[in-house]
C-alpha positions in Angstrom: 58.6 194.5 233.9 60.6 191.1 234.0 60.7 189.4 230.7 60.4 185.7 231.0 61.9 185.1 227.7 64.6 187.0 226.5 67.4 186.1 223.2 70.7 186.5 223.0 72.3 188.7 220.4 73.0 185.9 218.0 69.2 184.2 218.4 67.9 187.6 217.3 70.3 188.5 214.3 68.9 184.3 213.4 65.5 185.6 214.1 66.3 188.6 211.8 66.9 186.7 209.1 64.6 184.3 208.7 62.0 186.7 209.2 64.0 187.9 205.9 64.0 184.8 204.2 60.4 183.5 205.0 58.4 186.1 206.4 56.5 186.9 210.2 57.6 183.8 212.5 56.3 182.8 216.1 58.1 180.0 218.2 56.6 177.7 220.2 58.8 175.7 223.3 58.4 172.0 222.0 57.5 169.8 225.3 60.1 167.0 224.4 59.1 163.6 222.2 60.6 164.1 219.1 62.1 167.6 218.8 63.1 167.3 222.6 62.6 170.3 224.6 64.1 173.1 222.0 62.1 176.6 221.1 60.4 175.4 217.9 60.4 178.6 215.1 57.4 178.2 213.0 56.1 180.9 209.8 53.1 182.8 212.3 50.6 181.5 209.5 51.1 178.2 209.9 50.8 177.2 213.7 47.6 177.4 215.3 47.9 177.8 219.3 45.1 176.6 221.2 43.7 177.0 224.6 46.6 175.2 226.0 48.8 177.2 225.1 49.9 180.4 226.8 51.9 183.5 225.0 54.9 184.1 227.7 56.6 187.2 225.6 58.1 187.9 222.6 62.0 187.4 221.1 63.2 189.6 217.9 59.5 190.9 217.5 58.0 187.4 217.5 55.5 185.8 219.5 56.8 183.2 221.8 54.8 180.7 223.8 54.7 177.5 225.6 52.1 175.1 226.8 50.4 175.6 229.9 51.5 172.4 231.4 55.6 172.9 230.5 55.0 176.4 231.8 53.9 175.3 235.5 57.2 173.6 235.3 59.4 176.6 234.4 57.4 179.3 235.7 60.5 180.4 238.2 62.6 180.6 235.2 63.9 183.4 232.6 64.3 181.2 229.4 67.0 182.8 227.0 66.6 181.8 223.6 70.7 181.2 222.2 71.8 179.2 218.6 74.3 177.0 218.2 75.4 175.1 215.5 74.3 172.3 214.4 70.5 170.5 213.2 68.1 170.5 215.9 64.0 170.1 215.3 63.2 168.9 212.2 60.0 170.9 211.7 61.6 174.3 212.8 62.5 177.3 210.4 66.2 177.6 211.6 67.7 173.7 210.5 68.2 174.2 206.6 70.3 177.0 207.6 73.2 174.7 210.3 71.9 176.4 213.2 69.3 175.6 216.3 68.1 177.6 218.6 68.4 176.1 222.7 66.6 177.0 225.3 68.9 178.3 228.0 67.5 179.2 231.7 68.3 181.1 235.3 66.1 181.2 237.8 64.3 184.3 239.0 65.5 186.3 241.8 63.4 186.3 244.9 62.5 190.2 243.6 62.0 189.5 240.2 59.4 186.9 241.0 57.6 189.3 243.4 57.4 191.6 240.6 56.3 189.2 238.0 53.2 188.7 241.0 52.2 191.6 240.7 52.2 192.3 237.0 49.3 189.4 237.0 
């Protein structure tokens, strides 16, 4: 299986802890407007997907998913989930703590993407 989201080491020791701190968390890749396009991290209570939306894997244990219109556009692509420093969407877990989490890319091989065809 190809994972079509994967985190680095230090997204997952960030994921670790505010799963610590606040409890089961989900993220959700934010489509731009105000938050631009960063990997929102929400407590798993408190955001409601919808039809729209479609689960593409999950990072540290948690759900991750992205809206079926932003995934058309980044379907060929692996998104890795890093953090840097600094205050990034205003609404996510992560920004009380000087951290953000970015949404890094690479495109899929040629084999990885036949493989990912016939997983479904």
């Amino acid at each position: 299986m190809v994972p079509r989201v994967i985190a680095t080491t230090s997204a997952e020791e960030l994921i670790e802890r505010l799963i610590v701190k606040h409890g089961p968390v989900m993220f959700h890749q934010s489509g731009g407007c105000c938050d631009g396009s960063a990997p929102m991290c929400y407590l798993r209570a408190e955001f409601l997907t919808g039809p729209s939306d479609i689960l593409l894997g999950e990072i540290g244990g948690s759900p991750f998913y992205i809206s079926r219109a932003q995934y058309e556009y980044w379907k060929h692509t692996q998104l890795i989930i890093d953090v840097v420093e600094g205050r990034g969407g205003m609404f996510s877990l992560e920004g009380p703590e000087g951290l953000t989490f970015l949404t890094r890319s690479r495109l899929f091989t040629d084999e990885e993407l036949a493989l990912l065809g016939r997983e479904g």
